[in-house]
C-alpha positions in Angstrom: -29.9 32.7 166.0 -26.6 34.6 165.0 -23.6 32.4 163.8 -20.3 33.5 164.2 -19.5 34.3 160.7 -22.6 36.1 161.0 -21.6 37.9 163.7 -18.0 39.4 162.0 -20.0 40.6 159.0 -22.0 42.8 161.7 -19.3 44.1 163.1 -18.2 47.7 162.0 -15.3 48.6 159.8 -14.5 52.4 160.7 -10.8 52.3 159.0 -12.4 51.9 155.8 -14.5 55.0 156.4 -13.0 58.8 155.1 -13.0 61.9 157.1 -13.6 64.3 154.0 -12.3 66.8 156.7 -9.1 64.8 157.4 -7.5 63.3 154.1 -4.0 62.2 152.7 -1.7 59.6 151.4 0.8 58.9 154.6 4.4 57.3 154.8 4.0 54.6 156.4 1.8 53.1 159.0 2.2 50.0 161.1 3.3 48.6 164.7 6.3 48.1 166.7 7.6 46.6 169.6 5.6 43.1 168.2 6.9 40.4 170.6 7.5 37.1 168.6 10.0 34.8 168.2 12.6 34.6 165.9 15.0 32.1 164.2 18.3 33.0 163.3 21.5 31.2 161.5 24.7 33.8 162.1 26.3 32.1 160.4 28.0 28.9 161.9 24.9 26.5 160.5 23.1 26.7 164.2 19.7 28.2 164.1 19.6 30.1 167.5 15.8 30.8 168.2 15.4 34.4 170.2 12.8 36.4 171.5 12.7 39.8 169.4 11.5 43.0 168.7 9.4 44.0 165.5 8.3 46.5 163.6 5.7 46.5 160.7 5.1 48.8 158.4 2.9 49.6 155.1 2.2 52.8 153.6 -0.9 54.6 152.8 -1.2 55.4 149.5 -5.2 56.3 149.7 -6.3 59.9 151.2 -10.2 58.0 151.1 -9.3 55.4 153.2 -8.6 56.2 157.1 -6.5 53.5 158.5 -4.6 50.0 157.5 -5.3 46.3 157.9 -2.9 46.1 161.1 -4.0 42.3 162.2 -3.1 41.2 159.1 0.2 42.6 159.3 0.6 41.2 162.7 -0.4 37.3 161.8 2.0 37.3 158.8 4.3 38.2 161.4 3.5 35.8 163.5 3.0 33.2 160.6 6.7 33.8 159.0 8.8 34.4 162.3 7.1 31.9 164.1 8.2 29.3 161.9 10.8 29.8 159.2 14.1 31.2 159.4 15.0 34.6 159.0 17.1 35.6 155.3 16.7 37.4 152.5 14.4 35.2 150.8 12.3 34.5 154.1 11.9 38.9 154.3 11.4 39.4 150.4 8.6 36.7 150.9 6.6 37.8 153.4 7.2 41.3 152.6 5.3 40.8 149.2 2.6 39.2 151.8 1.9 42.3 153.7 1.5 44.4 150.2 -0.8 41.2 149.2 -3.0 41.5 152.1 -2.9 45.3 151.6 -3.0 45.8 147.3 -6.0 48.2 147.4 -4.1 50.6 149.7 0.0 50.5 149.5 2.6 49.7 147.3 6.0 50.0 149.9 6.6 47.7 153.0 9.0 47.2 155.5 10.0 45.6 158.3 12.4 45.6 161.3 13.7 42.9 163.6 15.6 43.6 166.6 17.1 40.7 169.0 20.0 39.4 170.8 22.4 36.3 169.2 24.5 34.7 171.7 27.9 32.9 170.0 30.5 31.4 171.9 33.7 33.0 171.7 37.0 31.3 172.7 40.0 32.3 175.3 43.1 34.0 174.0 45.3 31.8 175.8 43.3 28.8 178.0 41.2 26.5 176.5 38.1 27.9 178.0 35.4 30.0 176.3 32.3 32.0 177.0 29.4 33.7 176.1 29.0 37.2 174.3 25.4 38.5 173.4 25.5 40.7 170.0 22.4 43.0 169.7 21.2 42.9 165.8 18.9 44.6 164.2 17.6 43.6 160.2 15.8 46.2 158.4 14.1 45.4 155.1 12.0 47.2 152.8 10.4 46.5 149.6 9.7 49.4 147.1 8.9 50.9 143.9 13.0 50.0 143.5 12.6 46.6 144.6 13.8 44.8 148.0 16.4 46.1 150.4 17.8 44.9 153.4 20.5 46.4 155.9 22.1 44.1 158.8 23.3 46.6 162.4 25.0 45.1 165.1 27.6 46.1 167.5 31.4 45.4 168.8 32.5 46.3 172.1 36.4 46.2 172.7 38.9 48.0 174.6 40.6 51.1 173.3 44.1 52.0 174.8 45.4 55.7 174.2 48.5 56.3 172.2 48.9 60.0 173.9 48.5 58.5 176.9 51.3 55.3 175.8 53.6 58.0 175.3 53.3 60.3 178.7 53.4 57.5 180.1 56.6 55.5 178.8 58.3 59.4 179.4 57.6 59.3 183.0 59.3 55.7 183.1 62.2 56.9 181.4 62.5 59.6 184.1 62.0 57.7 187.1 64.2 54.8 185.6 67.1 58.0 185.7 66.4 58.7 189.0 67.2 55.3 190.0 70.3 54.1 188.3 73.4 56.6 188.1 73.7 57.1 184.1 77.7 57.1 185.3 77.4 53.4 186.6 77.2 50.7 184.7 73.8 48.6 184.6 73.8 45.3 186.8 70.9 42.9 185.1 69.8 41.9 187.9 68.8 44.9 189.0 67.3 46.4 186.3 65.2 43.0 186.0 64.4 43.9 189.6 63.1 47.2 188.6 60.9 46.5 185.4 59.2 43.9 187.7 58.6 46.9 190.6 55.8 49.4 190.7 59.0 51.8 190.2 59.0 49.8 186.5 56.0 51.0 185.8 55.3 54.2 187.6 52.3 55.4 184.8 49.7 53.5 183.0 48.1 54.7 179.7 44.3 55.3 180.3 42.2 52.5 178.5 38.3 52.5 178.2 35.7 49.9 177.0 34.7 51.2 173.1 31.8 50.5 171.1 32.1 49.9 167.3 28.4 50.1 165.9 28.1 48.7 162.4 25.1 48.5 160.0 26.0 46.7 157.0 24.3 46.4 153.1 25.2 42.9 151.5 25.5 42.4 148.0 22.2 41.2 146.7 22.2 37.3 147.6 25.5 37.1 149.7 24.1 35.5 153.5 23.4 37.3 156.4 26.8 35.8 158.2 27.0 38.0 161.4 29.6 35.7 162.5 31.9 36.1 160.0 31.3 40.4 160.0 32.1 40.3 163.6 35.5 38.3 162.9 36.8 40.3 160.9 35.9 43.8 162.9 37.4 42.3 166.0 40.5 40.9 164.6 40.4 44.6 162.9 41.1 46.0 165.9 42.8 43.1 168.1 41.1 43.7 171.3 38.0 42.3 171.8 36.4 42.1 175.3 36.9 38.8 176.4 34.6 36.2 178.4 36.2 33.3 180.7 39.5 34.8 181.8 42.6 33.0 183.6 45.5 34.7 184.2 46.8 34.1 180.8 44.1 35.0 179.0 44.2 38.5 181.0 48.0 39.0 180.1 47.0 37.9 176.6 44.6 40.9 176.7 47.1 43.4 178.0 49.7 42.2 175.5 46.9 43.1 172.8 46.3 46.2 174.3 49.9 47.4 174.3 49.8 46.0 170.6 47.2 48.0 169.2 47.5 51.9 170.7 44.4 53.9 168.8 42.5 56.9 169.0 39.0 56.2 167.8 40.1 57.8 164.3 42.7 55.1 164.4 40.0 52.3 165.2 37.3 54.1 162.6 39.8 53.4 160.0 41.0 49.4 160.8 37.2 48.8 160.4 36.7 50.8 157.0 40.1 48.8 155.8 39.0 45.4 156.8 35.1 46.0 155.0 36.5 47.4 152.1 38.2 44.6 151.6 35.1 42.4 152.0 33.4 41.9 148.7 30.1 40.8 149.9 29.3 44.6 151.9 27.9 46.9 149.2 27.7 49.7 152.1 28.4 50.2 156.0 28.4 52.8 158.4 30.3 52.4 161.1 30.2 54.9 164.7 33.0 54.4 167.0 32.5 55.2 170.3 35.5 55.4 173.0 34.1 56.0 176.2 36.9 58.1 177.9 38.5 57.2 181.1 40.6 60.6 181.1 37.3 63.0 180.1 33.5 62.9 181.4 32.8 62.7 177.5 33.2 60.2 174.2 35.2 60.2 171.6 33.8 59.7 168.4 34.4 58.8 164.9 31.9 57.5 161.5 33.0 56.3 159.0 31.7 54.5 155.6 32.2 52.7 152.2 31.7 56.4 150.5 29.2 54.6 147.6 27.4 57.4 145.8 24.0 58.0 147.6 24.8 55.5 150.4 25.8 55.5 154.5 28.2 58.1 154.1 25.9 61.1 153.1 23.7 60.4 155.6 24.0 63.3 158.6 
């Protein structure tokens, strides 16, 4: 009668069996797309459990050897995400685990986690708030130069053209000298009248929804505070999409918008000013992304810290 454990050590192990015809040491092998869920502080002292995305990855440092262990990778997966919350320490940890369960065959891990954080985000004007879902994305590895980690997420706001501003305030100059007699003098009441017409404002600037996608290196033991990144990239640029909106809050917004006119070069460089000055970001690279109104395609601007051998030599 055949016992279970007896059973296992029956069962075949072809991974561990070479192909002399098919040999060499490979990158990095693994899965992605795991489903599991994840715990997450952003920063605000919440843990906010989501469902996410990962990837895990060893690499193959033996030609003799055909494949990896990738159930164990998976179950220390499962056995960290599942239950602790995700940081630095939390990654380094179980990213020593996968080279533990794996010492006969690599010496580099990594490991990337991709989900959705929801954080409550306050009215400019009303004391209502609302929801807004951030994607992020933590990638950590752990090498021959020890243990790395990079934190991506992304900014949507509104971007209002300063070429555009400007056609458009010289067409409502010339209308406003159509309709009052530069030889008459102005009656207030009138010209009050006016600004409050469609005559007062006979062009708009084009505006378009804008994307601001960060990926950020923290100094080694600063905390992952997505919150406090986001802050300080929106009030970089003022304008924010918004969530529960009165009729202040939307007149809020387009008093924001006619505060803070930029090209995307303009917006590239409110968010390089405001990381600079952060001294917990090592590196970022930042893509801006204004998603024309006018043209059929995007404006588009990088930029990054400019650290020798980081984000901003990258293609």
């Amino acid at each position: 009668m055949h016992t279970h454990e007896n059973t296992v050590r029956l069962m075949p192990d072809v991974a561990t069996q070479a192909q002399p015809h098919l040999v060499g040491a490979l990158d990095w092998v693994g899965m992605d797309g795991i489903e599991v869920p994840v715990q997450f502080d952003a920063g605000n002292g919440e843990v906010q459990r989501s469902s996410a995305q990962v990837g895990a990855f060893v690499n193959l440092t033996r030609p003799d050897r055909r494949g990896i262990h990738m159930s164990r990778l998976y179950l220390l997966v499962d056995q960290y995400l599942s239950s602790q919350t995700v940081d630095a320490a939390m990654l380094e940890s179980l990213l020593r685990a996968f080279l533990e369960s794996h010492k006969d065959l690599s010496d580099r891990a990594r490991i990337s986690i991709r989900f959705d954080q929801l954080v409550r985000r306050a009215a400019l004007r009303s004391d209502n708030s609302g929801w807004r879902t951030y994607p992020v994305s933590i990638e950590a590895s752990l090498c021959e130069e020890g243990f790395r980690m990079e934190l991506g997420t992304e900014v949507v706001y509104s971007s209002t053209c300063p070429a555009s501003a400007a056609l458009s305030r010289q067409l409502i100059q010339e209308q406003f000298t159509k309709d009052f007699d530069a030889g008459k003098p102005l009656d207030h009441a009138a010209v009050l009248a006016w600004l409050g017409s469609e005559k007062g404002i006979v062009a708009t600037p084009h505006a378009q929804r804008s994307v601001a996608r960060l990926l950020v290196r923290f100094v080694d033991g600063a905390p992952l505070n997505l919150i406090a990144l986001l802050n300080r990239v929106e009030h970089a640029l003022g304008t924010p999409v918004q969530t529960a909106v009165k009729r202040e809050d939307e007149q809020a917004f387009a008093l924001a918008n006619g505060g803070n006119l930029m090209f995307c070069e303009d917006a590239a460089r409110r968010i390089q000013r405001a990381l600079d000055a952060d001294d917990g970001i090592a590196d970022f690279h930042v893509r801006l992304e204004h998603q024309e109104s006018l043209h059929p395609h995007d404006a588009v601007a990088y930029a990054s810290k400019g650290v020798s051998g980081g984000y901003g030599e990258r293609a």
